[in-house]
N, C-alpha and C positions, 0 to 999 in steps of 0.2 A: 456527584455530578460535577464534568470541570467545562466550563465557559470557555470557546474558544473559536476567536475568528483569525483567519491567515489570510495576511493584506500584502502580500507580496507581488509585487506586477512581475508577469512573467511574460519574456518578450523571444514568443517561440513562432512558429510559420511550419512552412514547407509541408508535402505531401509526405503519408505514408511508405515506407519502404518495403516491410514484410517481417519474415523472418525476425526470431531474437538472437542475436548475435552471441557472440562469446562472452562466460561470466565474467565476473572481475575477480581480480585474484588477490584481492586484501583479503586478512581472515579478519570472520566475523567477532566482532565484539556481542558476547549476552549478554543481556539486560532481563530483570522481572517487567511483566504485565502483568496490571491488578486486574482480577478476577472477578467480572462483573465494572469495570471503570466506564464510565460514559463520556464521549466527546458530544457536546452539545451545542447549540448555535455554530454550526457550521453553515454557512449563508451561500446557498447555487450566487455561483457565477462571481462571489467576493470575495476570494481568499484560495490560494495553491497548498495542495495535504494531499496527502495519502494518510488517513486518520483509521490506523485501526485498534481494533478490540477484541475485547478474548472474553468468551461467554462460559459459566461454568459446566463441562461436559461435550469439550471438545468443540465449539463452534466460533470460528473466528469470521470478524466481519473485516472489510477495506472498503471504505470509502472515499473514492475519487473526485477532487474538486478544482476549478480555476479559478482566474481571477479576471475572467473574460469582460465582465461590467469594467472594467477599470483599463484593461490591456486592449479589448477586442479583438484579442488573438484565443485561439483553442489554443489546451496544452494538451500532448500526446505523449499518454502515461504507458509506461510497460514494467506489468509488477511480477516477477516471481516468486513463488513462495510453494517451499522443501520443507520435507522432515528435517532435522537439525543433524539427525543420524538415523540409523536401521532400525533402530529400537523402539523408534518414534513413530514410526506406519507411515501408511498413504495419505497424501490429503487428496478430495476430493470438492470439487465443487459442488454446491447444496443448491443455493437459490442465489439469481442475480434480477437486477434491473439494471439493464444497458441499453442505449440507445442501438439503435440499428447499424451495423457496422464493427462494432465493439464487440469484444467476441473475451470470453472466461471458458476456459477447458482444462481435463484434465491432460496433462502432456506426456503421460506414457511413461514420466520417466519416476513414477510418484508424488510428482509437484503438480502446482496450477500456476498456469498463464495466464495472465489477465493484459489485453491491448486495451486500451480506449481512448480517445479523439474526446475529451469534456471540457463543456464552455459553459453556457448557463445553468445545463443543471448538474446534480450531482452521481455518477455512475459508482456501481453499490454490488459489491459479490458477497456472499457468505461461505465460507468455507468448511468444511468438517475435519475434524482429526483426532487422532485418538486422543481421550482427555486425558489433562496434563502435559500431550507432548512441545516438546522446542518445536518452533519450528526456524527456518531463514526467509529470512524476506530481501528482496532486491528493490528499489525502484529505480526508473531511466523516467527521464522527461525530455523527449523530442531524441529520441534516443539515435537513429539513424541519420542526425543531420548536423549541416556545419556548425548550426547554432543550438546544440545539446544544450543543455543545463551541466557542465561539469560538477556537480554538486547536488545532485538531486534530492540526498541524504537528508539536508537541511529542511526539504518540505514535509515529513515523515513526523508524524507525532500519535501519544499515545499516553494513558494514564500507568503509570507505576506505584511502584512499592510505595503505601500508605498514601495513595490518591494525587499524587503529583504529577502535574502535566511534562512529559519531555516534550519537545518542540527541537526537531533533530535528531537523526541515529548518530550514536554511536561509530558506524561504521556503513559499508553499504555493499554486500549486503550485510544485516544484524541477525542474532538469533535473540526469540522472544520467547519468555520460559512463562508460564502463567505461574500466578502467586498459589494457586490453588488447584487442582485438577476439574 
């Protein structure tokens, strides 16, 4: 189990715009994700993350959080996440808890879209995919406005290889390989 609170003030505003725009076009850096790692003490409303996890048998969780106690501003997350390649299958969305508004789908194109608007508490997808596979993950914070987060990378953590917390991708998006299928 890894202890982990993210106290980063995040000083985001504006309305909603829609649509996810065009990917970025860095290539992804992989990384392993331990199989079965737990992010813990993740505190609604204290701390900026996209904190995910990878369950043995294809089931990955993201968990969405701000640091709205501290900013009193929402952060407005937009998370993509793709097979890594062909080989790797569909993912599909399993079970969410989102606030009203916030919307997790599958996007037609094998990947899941996740929008959410999170302040106090913490918005939560679970995803399915074939076990074992890579997948890519993107994240945006405040994605369609003047005042993005150019770096959203940095709020992105996750337990790896032999139980070690990263805090930061890699790259954005990354690809996360599970330790184990």
């Amino acid at each position: 189990m890894v202890a982990l609170v993210a106290a980063v003030a995040c000083d985001y505003g504006s309305t909603r715009r829609g649509e996810w725009e065009a990917r970025a076009t860095e290539e992804p850096t992989e990384t392993v994700i331990q199989t079965g790692g737990e992010l813990t003490d993740i505190v609604e409303g204290e701390g900026v993350g996209a904190f995910v996890e990878y369950e043995a048998g294809g089931i990955w969780s993201i968990t969405l959080a701000c640091d709205t106690v501290f900013s009193g501003i929402a952060c407005e997350w937009d998370v993509f996440a793709t097979p890594a390649s062909d080989e790797d299958g569909a993912l599909t969305v399993w079970t969410k808890e989102l606030d009203r508004g916030d919307v997790a789908h599958d996007n037609g194109l094998g990947g899941v879209t996740v929008q959410t608007v999170t302040s106090y508490e913490l918005d939560f997808v679970s995803i399915t995919a074939d076990p074992g596979a890579t997948i890519e993950v993107e994240v945006r914070l405040d994605a369609y406005y003047l005042d993005r987060d150019p770096s959203p990378e940095r709020f992105v953590y996750w337990v790896g290889k032999d139980g070690v917390l990263h805090a930061g991708a890699p790259s954005n998006p990354m690809k996360l390989r599970p330790s184990t299928p």
